[in-house]
N, C-alpha and C positions, 0 to 999 in steps of 0.2 A: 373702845366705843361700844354701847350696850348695841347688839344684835336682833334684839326684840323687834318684832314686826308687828304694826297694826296698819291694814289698808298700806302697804307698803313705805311706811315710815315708821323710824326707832320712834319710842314711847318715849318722848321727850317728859314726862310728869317724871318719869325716874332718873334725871339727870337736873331737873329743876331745885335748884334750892327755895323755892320757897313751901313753906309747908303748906296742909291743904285746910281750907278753911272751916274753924270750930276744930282743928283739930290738938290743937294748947301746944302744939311741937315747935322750936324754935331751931333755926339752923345758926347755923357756926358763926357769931359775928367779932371782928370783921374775919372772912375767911381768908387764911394766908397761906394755903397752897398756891404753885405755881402750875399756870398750865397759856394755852396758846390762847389766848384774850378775843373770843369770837367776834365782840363788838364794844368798842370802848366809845367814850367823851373825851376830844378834849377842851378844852375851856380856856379862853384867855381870863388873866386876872392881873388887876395894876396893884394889886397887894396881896401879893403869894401868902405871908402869914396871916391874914387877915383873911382869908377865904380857906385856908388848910385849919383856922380854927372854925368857923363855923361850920365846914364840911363836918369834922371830926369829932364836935362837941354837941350840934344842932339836928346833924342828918344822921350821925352815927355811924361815918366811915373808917376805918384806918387808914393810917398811913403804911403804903406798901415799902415803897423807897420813895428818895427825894433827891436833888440837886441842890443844895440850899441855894435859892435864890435867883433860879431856873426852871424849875420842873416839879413837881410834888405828883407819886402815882397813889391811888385813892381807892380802897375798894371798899365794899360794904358785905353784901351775901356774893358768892360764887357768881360772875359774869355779871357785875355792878362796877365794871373800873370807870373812871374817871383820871383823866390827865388834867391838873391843871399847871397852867403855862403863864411864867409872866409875860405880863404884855403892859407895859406904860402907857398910861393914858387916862381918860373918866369912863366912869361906867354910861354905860346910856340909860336915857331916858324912858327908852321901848324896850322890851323884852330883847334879849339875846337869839331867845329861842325858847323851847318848852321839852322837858323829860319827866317820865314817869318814873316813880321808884315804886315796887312793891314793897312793901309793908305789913305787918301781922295787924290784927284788931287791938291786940291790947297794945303796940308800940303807938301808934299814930297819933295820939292824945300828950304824952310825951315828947314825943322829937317835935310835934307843932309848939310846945309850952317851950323847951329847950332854944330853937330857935327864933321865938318870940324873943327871950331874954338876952342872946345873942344880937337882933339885930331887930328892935321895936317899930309894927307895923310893915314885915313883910311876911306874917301867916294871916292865914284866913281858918278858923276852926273846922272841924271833919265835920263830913255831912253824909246824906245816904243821898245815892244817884240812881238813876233806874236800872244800870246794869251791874246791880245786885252787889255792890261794895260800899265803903265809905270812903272819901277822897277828901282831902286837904293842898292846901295851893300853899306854896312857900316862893318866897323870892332872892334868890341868893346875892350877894352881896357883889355876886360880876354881872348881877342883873337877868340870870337864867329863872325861868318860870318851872318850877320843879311840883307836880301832881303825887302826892303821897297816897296810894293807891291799896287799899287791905278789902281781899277780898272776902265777903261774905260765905258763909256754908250755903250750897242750892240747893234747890228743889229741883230734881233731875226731870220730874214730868214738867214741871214749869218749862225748865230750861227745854226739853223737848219742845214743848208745842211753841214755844220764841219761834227754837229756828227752822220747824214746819212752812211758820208762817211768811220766814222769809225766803221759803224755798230751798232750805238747809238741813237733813235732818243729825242727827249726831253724828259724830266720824266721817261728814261728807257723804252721806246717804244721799241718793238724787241729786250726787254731782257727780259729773261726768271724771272718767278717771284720766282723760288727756286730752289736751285741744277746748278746755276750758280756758276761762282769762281768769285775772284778779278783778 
């Protein structure tokens, strides 16, 4: 585990796969080292090969291991798993739920055309949002709301004065360092 300290936490940007934005670097996809899975998905689906293709095809996951017809593990960059799990039955009507993926700038214009042609009328095309990335909405085929998420290069004094104004300044300046809340 990297040892680096900033404000008393390891420098998680150096263990982050995703690269830094405008920076044209892409990480390892799908990445297939092993290691202890800080936070996974897992996912019911009433048609396991029918959601391990879209995943695979549309969102650009690999396939890690699988059960045929049981279990499929799914990963994309470094700490992107995904378990999906059959589960018989219809998909519903309302979202399952909602996940974020990160994504590069140049991928997200693709994996929304990709899963377009996979599964017609569940993307919504990338847009720019105000916290400085472009974001796309897809709808997976177990009915999960998935936010494709690429962030933008900042403007560091910008992003300063943001989080002045919310009483945040960079690296938690004018936060207290204990006995604060969330």
């Amino acid at each position: 585990m990297n040892t680096r300290k900033r404000g008393g936490h390891f420098d998680a940007a150096e263990v982050s796969p995703v690269p830094a934005p405008g920076s044209g670097d892409l990480p390892d996809e799908p990445y297939e080292g092993i290691y202890a899975m800080p936070l996974f998905m897992t996912l019911p689906s009433n048609d396991l090969e029918d959601s391990v293709d879209f995943w695979t095809r549309g969102l650009g996951f690999g396939v890690i291991y699988t059960m045929p017809g049981t279990m499929t593990h799914l990963r994309r960059w470094a700490f992107q798993d995904v378990l999906l799990v059959r589960k018989p039955g219809t998909v519903p009507a309302d979202s399952i739920g909602k996940l974020s993926i990160a994504v590069t700038r140049d991928q997200i214009g693709g994996m929304v055309e990709a899963c377009e042609r996979l599964l017609p009328g569940s993307t919504r095309k990338p847009r720019r949002v105000p916290w400085n990335s472009l974001e796309a909405a897809i709808r997976t085929p177990e009915g999960l709301k998935v936010t494709l998420t690429a962030a933008l290069p900042a403007d560091q004094d910008q992003a300063r004065r943001y989080l002045q104004v919310l009483g945040r300044g960079m690296y938690g300046e004018g936060v207290p360092e204990t006995g604060g809340s969330c």
